[in-house]
C-alpha angles and dihedrals in degrees: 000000000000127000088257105034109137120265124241113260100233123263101253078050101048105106089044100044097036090052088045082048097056088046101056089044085055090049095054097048085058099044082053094054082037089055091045099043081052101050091048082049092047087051098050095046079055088046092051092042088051092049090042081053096054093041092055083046085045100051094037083060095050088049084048093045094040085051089048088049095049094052089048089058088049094049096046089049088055083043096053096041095050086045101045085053087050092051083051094043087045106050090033073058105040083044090055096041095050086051093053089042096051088047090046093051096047086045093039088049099045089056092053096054092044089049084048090046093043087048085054097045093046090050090056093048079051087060100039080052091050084047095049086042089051094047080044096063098041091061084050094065095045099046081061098049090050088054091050089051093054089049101052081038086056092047091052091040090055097049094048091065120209093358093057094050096092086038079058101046087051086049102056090041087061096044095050082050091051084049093060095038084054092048096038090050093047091050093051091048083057093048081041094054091046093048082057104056097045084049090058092043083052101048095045097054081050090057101053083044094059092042090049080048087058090041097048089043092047088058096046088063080054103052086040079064096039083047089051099050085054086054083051095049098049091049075057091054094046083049096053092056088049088055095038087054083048092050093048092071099056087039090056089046094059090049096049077043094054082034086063102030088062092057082045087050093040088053105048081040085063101047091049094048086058090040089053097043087050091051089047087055098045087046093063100044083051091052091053097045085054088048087057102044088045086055088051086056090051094046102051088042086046090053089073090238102133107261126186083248101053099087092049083053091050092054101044080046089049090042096043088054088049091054096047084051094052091046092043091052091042087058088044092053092043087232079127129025117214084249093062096037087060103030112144098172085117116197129215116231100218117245107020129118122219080041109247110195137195129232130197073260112044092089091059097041088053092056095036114036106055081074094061102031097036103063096052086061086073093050101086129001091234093061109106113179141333133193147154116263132182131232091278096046102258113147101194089175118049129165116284099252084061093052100069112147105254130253136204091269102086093192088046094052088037096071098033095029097060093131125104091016128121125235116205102164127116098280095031093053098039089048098060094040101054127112104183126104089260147341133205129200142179112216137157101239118225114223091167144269099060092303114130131189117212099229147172112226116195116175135170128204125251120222124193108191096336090317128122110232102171127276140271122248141202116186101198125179120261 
């Protein structure tokens, strides 16, 4: 027989205590269905917060989406019409810089031609001029034999006396016209040198002007090409507003889609809201009609008729008592000061999830309280844990398979770092709250990651010179 079997009710009770018995048998099965009812009913209204969470995200990103839609309309419109007056500008441009090209490049060619002409023609006047110089200088030469003649005629005329006079007369009349054909063709060496070298001057600036024609007419083909690729990129830019009209109607169609994906949204926003606040409703009427069923326990349990429960609630009553006397000779001895006994200052310790936090205690309940919680552990094999916990649910001591040092895994330290957390759900909070001699609750108990454990709670409060410190719990298995 095990340590918490269930005592006999005595033989002159039987009938009464049999029939209390069954009924309480019969009020904990329900209060099990009703804990689990509950807890299904707890995990859908979560369910329905968390959807009513991602529908207010959703519609908030089809706002978001419908706003960025209408801003890129906006922007292609701006983009079509800039680009639809650059396409104008461009080809009234293009249009003006062809023409002025055209006209350049008759003008420039035409130049180019006369300048080549005006070379050729330069180059012919340079050969009339050789010729003139050459007949020139034929004249020249005669002009100086004649001289020379006159002069030989003058030297015979002289020696033959009176008969040569006339001779004479006709000799000196040649040579004074030899003198002015010498004078008149120096002189026109001179003009004729000057000619040539105004020829040459002329020829030469011909020349760079030709050169500067063929230039100029070089680059014209240039700008032609240059005046092409503008007609080309006016023909783009025609193009991109072709493709940015094309772009417009898918563009409209997202807008009337986000237009019609919010109503959607409205709409299945509306018909969670109802289903949440139905749930929440349905949650606490659950959680009344566990209150009552759980009453009904501690009150059979409370009417002294042997229940399967009794010897768990005298264990958490025994233990809770323990606990007070630990607390009451730690203030004696001064080892604790009321301040540090019922410090609630908690303080994070940085980087845990779940959070774990430290109190002006926890130093004295670590070392403490595993004499007085572990060994209840090995009392019945359904017992599951049991540790001390203050007003506000915080358990700053837990057995030692539920201390474990966490991890980086948070589901897996939620369900074996369960020290130094508070627990402010339903059971853990009104189990440290409560000040009556004992109180017994059915939960579903949460070890992380959506895993749940169907569980008793029984819990008693501790008291440390009148005042209520908190309780001591022990979750067992139904």
């Amino acid at each position: 027989m095990s340590a918490l079997e269930v005592q006999p009710p005595a033989q002159d009770n039987f009938d009464y205590q049999s029939r209390v018995a069954e009924l309480a048998q019969r009020i904990e099965r329900l209060s099990i269905d009703i804990a689990d009812a509950t807890g299904l009913v707890a995990d859908l209204h979560a369910i329905g917060e968390d959807q009513m969470t991602r529908i207010r995200a959703a519609g908030q990103a089809t706002r978001t989406m419908r706003e960025a839609s209408q801003s890129l309309e906006k922007s292609l419109q701006h983009a079509r019409e800039a680009a639809g007056n650059s396409r104008d500008v461009l080809a009234e441009s293009t249009d003006i810089i062809a023409s002025a090209f055209e006209h350049a490049s008759v003008v420039m060619t035409t130049l180019g031609q006369g300048a080549l002409d005006l070379h050729a023609s330069l180059d012919q006047v340079s050969a009339y001029v050789k010729s003139v110089r050459n007949g020139s200088a034929a004249i020249s030469s005669i002009a100086r034999e004649t001289q020379l003649l006159a002069l030989n005629a003058s030297v015979e005329a002289a020696r033959a006396g009176d008969a040569g006079r006339g001779f004479a007369v006709i000799a000196n009349a040649v040579k004074g016209l030899a003198d002015q054909i010498e004078n008149f063709t120096g002189e026109n060496a001179q003009s004729l040198t000057g000619l040539t070298d105004t020829l040459e001057t002329l020829r030469a600036t011909a020349q760079s002007n030709a050169e500067t024609a063929e230039s100029a007419a070089h680059d014209t083909e240039t700008v032609n090409t240059a005046t092409t690729n503008l007609r080309m990129l006016a023909d783009t830019v025609g193009t991109l507003v072709s493709e940015i009209e094309a772009m417009s109607a898918p563009v409209d169609q997202s807008q009337a889609a986000f237009e019609q994906l919010g109503a959607e949204l409205k709409a299945v926003a509306g018909g969670v809201r109802q289903s949440h606040e139905k749930l929440d409703l349905a949650h606490h009427r659950t959680d009344a009609i566990l209150d009552v069923s759980e009453e009904l326990m501690v009150f059979v349990a409370d009417s002294g008729v042997e229940t399967a429960d009794a010897p768990f609630i005298r264990i958490v009553q025994d233990k809770a008592a323990e606990v007070a006397q630990l607390y009451e000779q730690a203030l004696a001895s001064g080892e604790l000061s009321q301040a540090d006994l019922f410090d609630t200052r908690y303080q994070p310790i940085p980087g845990t999830n779940p959070e774990q936090m430290t109190t002006r205690y926890l130093n004295f309940t670590d070392k403490n309280l595993p004499a007085i919680q572990e060994p209840v552990l090995e009392l019945d094999e359904r017992i599951t844990f049991c540790a001390a916990v203050d007003i506000n649910g915080y358990l700053p001591t837990h057995n030692k398979i539920y201390s474990q040092p966490q991890s980086d895994d948070p589901v897996w330290n939620a369900g074996n770092c369960r020290n130094r957390r508070i627990f402010g759900d339903r059971t853990g909070l009104s189990a440290g709250q409560n000040t009556n001699v004992f109180l017994l609750q059915t939960y579903r108990r949460d070890m992380g990651g959506g895993n749940h454990v169907l569980m008793k709670d029984v819990s008693a409060p501790i008291y440390v010179g009148g005042r209520h410190w908190g309780g001591f719990r022990m979750g067992y298995k139904v």
